[in-house]
C-alpha positions in Angstrom: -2.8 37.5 40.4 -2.0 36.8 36.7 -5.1 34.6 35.0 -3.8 31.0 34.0 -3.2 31.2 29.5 -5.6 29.4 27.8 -3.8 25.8 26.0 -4.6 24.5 22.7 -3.9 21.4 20.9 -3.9 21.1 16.7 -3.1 18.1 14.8 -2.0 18.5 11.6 -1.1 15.9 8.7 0.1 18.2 5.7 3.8 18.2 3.8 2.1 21.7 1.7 1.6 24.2 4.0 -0.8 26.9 2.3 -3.2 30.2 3.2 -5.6 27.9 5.1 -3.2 25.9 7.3 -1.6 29.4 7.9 -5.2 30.9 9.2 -5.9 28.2 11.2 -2.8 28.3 13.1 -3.3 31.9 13.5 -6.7 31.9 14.4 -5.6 28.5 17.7 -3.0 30.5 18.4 -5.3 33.7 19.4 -7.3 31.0 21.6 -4.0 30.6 23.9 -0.3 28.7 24.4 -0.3 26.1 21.0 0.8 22.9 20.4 0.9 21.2 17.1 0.7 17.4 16.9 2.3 16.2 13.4 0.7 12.7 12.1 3.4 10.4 11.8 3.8 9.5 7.9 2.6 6.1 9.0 -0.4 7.0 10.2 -1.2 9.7 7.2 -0.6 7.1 4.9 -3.6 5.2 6.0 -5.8 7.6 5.3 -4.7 10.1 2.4 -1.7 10.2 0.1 2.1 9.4 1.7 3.6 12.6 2.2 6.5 13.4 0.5 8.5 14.5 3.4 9.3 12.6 6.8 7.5 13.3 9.9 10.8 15.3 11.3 10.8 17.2 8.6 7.4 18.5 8.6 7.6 19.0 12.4 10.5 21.3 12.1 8.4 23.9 9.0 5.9 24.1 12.0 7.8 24.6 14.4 9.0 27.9 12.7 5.7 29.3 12.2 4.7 32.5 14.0 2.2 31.4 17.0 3.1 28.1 17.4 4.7 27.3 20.9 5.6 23.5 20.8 5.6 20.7 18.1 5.2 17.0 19.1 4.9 14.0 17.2 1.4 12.2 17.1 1.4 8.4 16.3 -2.1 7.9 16.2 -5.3 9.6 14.4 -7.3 9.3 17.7 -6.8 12.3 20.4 -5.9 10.3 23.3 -3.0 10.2 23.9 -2.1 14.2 23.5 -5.3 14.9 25.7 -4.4 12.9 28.6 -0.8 14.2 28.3 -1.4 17.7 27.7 -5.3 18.4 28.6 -5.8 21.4 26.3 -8.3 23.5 26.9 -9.0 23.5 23.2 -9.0 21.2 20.5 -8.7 23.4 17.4 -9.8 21.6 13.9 -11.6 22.0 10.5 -15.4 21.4 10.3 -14.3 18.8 7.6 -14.4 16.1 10.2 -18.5 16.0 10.9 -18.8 13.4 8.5 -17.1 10.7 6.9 -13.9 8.0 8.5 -12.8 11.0 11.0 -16.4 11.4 12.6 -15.7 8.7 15.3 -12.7 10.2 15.7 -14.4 13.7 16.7 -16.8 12.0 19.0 -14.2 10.6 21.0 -12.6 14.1 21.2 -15.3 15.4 22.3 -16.3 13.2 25.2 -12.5 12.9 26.6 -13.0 17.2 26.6 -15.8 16.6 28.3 -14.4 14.8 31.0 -12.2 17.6 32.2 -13.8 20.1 31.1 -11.7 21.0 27.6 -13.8 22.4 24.5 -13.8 21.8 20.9 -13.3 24.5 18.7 -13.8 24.0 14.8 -13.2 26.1 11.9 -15.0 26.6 8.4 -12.9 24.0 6.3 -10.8 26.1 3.8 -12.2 25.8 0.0 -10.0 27.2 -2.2 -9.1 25.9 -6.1 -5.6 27.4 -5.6 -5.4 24.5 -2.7 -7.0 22.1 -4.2 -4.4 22.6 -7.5 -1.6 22.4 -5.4 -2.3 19.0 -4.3 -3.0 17.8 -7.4 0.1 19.1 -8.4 1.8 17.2 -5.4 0.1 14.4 -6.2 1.7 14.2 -10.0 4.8 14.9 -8.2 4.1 11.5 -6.3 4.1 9.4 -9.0 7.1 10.5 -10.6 9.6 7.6 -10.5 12.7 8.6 -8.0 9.9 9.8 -5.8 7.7 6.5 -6.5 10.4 3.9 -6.3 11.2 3.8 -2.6 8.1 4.5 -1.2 7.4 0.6 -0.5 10.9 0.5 1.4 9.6 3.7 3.2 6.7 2.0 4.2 8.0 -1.7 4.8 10.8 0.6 7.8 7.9 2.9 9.1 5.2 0.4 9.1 6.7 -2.6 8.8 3.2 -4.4 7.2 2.3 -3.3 4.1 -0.8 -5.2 1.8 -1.1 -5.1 -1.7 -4.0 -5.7 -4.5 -3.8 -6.6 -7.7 -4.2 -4.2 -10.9 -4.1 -5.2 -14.7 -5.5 -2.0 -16.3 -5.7 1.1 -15.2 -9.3 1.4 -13.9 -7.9 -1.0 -11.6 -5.5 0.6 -10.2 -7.7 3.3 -9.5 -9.7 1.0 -7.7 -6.6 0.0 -5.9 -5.6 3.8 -5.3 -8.5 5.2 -3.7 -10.4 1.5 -2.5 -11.1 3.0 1.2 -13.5 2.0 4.4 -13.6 3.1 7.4 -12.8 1.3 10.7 -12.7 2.5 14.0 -12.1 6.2 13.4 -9.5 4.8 10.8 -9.7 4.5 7.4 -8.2 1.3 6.0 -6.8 1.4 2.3 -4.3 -0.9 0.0 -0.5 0.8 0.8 0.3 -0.8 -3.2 -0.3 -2.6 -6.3 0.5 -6.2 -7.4 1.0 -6.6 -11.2 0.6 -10.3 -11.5 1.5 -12.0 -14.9 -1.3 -14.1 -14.6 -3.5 -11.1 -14.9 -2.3 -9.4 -17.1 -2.0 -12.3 -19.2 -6.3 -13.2 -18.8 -6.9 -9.6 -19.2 -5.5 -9.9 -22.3 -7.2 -13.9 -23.1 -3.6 -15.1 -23.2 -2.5 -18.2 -21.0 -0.2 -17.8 -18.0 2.8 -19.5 -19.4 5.2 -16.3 -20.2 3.6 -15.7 -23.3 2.8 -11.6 -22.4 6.3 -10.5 -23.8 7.8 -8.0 -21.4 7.0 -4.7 -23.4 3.8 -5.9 -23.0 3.8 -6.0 -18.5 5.9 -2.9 -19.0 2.6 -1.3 -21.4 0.3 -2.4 -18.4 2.7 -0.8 -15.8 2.7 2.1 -17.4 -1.3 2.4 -17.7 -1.6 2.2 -14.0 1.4 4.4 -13.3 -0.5 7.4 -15.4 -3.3 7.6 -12.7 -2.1 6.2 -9.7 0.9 6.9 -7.2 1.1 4.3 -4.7 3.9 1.7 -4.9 3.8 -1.1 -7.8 5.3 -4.9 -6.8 6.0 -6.7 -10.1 5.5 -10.3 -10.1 8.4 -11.3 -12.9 7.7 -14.6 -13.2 11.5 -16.6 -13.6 12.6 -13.6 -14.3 14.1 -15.2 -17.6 17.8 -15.8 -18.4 19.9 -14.0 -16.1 21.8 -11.9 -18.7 18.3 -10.8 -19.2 17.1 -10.5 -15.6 19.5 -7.6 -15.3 18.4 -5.2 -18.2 14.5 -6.4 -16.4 16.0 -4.6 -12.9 17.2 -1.5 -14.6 14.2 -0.8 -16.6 11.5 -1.3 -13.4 14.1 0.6 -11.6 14.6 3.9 -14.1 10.3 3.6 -14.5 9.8 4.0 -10.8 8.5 0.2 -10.0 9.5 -0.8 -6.0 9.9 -4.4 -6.4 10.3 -7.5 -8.3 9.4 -10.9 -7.2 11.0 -13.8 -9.3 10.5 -17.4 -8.6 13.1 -20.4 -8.1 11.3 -22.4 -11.2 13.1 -22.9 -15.0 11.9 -24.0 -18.0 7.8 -23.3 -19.4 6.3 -21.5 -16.9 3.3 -23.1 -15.2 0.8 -21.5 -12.4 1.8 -22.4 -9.2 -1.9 -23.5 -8.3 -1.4 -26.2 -10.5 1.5 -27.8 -8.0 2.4 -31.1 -9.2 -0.5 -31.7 -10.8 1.5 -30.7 -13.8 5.5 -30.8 -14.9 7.4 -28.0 -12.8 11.1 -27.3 -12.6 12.7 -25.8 -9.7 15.9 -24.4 -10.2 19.2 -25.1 -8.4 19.9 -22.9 -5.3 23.3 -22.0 -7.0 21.9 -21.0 -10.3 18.6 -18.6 -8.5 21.1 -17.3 -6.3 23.7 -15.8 -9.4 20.8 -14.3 -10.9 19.4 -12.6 -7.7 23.2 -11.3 -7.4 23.2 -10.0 -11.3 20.1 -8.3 -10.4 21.4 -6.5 -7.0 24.7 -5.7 -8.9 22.6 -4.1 -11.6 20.6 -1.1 -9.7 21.6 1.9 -9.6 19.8 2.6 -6.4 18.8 1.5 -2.8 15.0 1.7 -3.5 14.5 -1.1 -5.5 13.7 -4.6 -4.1 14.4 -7.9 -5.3 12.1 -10.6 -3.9 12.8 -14.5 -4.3 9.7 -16.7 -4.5 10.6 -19.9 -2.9 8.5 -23.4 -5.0 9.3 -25.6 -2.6 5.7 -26.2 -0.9 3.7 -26.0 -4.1 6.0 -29.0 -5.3 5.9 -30.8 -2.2 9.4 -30.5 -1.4 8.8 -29.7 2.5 10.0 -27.0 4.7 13.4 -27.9 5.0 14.5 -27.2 1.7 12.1 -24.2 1.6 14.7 -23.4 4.5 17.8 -24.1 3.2 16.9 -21.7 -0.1 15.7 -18.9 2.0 18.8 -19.1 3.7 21.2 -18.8 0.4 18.8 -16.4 -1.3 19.0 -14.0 1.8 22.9 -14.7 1.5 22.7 -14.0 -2.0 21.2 -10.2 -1.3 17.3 -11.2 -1.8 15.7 -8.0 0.3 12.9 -10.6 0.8 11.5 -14.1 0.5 7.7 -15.2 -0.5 6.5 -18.4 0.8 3.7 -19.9 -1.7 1.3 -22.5 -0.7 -1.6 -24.0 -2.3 -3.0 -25.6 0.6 -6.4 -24.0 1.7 -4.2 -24.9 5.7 -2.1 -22.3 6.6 -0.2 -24.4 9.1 2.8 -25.0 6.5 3.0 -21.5 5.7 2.8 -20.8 10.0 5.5 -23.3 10.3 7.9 -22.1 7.7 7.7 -18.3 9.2 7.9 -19.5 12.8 10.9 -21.4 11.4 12.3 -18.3 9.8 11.8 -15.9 11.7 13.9 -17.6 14.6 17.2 -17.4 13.0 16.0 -13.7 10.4 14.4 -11.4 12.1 15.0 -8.5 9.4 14.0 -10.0 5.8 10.7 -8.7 4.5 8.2 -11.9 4.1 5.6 -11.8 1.8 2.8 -14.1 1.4 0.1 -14.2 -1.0 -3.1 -15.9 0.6 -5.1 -17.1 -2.3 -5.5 -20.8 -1.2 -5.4 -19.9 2.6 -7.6 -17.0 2.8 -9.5 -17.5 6.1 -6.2 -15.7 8.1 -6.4 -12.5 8.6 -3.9 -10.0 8.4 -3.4 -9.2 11.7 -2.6 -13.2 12.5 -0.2 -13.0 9.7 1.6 -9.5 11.1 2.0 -11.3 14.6 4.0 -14.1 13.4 6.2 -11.6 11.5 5.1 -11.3 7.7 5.7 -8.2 6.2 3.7 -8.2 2.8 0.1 -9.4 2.4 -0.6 -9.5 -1.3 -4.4 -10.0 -3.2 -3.2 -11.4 -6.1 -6.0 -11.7 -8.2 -9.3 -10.7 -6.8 -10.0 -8.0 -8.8 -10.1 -9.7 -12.1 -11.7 -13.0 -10.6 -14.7 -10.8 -9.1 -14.9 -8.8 -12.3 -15.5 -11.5 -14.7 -18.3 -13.1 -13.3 -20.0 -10.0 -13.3 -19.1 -9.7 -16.7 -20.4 -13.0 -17.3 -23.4 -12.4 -15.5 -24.2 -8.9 -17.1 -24.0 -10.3 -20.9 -26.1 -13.4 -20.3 -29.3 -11.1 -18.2 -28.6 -8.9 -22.1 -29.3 -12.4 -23.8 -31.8 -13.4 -21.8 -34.5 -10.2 -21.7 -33.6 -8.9 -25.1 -32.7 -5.6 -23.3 -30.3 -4.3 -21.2 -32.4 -3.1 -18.3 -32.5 -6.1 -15.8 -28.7 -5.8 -16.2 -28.5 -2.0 -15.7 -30.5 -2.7 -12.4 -29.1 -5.3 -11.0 -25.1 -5.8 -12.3 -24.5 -2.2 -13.4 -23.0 1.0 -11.6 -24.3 4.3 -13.3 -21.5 5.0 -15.6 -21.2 8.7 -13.9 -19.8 6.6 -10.7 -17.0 5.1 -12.8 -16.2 8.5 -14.4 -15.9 10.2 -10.9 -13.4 7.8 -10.5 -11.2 9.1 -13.4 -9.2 12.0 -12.2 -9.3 15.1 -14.3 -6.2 16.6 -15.3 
């Protein structure tokens, strides 16, 4: 009587196959009859750089390497699922996952093996500068505009919640590239980057009011596009004249930007936080919606994303109207509407996307929770937003610390209370620079 062949179950995440991957695969394939999960591009994303091709794609390479029996499509970083389905005799993985995010993630493995009896089998993590090169080169490749540009759509379809911090610089937007904590065997990061005017204008000890010319955003954009490759979100103010609007679309589209979001307001610009504590314009619904039209009729691909930022909470307008524009903005070709609020309540904001949502299931929503920051994401997912955006913590944390750091120099004459107490070693920062 024939002896029952061994089963073994590998997950992989990878869109560059290379010698290790290829070894591995080898080596669980020696163990017995393989299966390979592939990582959805969903959950990859959450943990390590979007891959550059869909999870079909990469299951089909797989599937035509030597060894490997079946491919199946894993949706989740945790092994449940494939063990109760499959119960493999063997897990097969890298000894990479000890430590760090994934280490829940192999404890959990281990004990649902242990409850039928399966067995982990690791492999000495592959070390190799020709791999670690390649990825850098992938990465490059990454932030290359027609490969940069649609990655928020990508993720808005796949995901369908994305969050976003702000960047003004680009040490910033390295903080907003690899910012990372684990959670539950997880590791949570920003999917993208909000360029906010009124950053970038106090980064540069300008006011907010459209002075920051736009070769000046599109300096900014490019600093953070240099050394990052996750998806940008421009906030472009009015947007300007709309004979203007449209070159604005075709240059964020041609340097690999994802989105604009332009709001319904004319004249001077003035911060929304201010409300109607000072003179704001809205515009008329006719006159937003032509320029949202110029600016769909000037791209010159389906990537890019046109957001309209309704006013009409901040200036006490009420829901309704909020309504009625979201409804002709949509009409007008708007792939999404933000809803602004400056009350520290988010029971207007509830109301308008309860209101929404019954009669437009499919628009993106984006809100950006500066005054009503006690809700949390998942609360805002559940009642069908799409786009969580952190407009401006990083520059309202960092000058404080600034603040705080020159006046402890004043103080003591030196600089070594500040070193101690404000001050990261300036090796940290450096690590944080990528090397080319």
């Amino acid at each position: 009587m024939n002896e029952r062949k061994k089963t073994v179950y590998l997950c992989m995440s990878t869109d560059v196959l290379h010698g290790g991957h290829i070894e591995i695969i080898r080596k669980a394939a020696e163990l017995g009859d393989l299966t390979v999960g592939v990582l959805t591009n969903e959950v990859v994303a959450t943990y390590k750089r979007y891959p550059m091709l869909s999870c079909e794609e990469r299951m089909k390479i797989v599937s035509g390497i030597k060894g490997v029996c079946r491919v199946v499509k894993q949706d989740e970083i945790s092994y449940q699922k494939p063990l109760k389905e499959f119960q493999p005799d063997y897990i097969v993985h890298g000894d990479d996952w000890r430590t760090g995010f994934q280490a829940p993630v192999r404890e959990e493995c281990i004990r649902l093996l242990k409850a039928y009896g399966g067995e982990l089998v690791e492999f000495p993590y592959s070390q190799n500068s020709e791999y670690e090169a390649l990825e850098a080169a992938v990465r490059a490749r990454l932030s290359i505009p027609d490969y940069r540009r649609g990655r928020l759509k990508h993720l808005l379809e796949e995901k369908g919640f994305v969050t976003c911090i702000e960047a003004h610089n680009g040490i910033t937007g390295l903080i907003a590239e690899t910012a990372c904590v684990p959670e539950q065997g997880k590791a949570r990061q920003f999917d993208g980057m909000w360029v906010s005017s009124l950053c970038d204008s106090t980064a540069k000890g300008k006011p907010d009011i459209e002075l920051v010319d736009f070769s000046s955003r599109m300096a900014t954009i490019n600093d953070i596009m240099e050394v990052t490759t996750k998806p940008i979100i421009l906030d472009g103010d009015t947007g300007g004249l709309t004979e203007h609007f449209v070159y604005t679309v075709r240059s964020l589209e041609r340097i690999g930007v994802s989105a604009v979001i332009i709001e319904d307001k004319v004249g001077l610009k003035k911060n929304s936080l201010f409300g109607t504590e000072v003179e704001q314009t809205q515009d008329g619904i006719e006159n937003f919606c032509e320029k949202i039209r110029a600016g769909k009729a000037a791209q010159k691909t389906k990537d890019f994303l046109i957001i309209a930022r309704i006013e009409s909470l901040i200036l006490e307008k009420g829901i309704d109207d909020a309504l009625d524009r979201a409804r002709a903005y949509v009409k007008a070709g708007a792939d999404g509407i933000m809803i602004h609020s400056r009350q520290k309540s988010p029971e207007e904001i509830f109301a308008f996307v309860d209101r929404f949502r019954c009669e437009n299931r499919h628009s993106n929503l984006v809100v950006v929770p500066t005054s009503f920051n006690s809700v949390t994401e998942e609360e805002f997912k559940a009642r069908g937003v799409n786009v969580v955006i952190y407009a401006n913590h990083l520059i309202r944390s960092s000058f404080p610390a600034m603040k705080k750091t020159a006046e402890a120099i004043l103080k003591n004459h030196r600089a070594k209370e500040a070193d101690e107490t404000y001050c990261m070693p300036i090796k940290e920062i450096l690590s944080l620079i990528p090397e080319e």
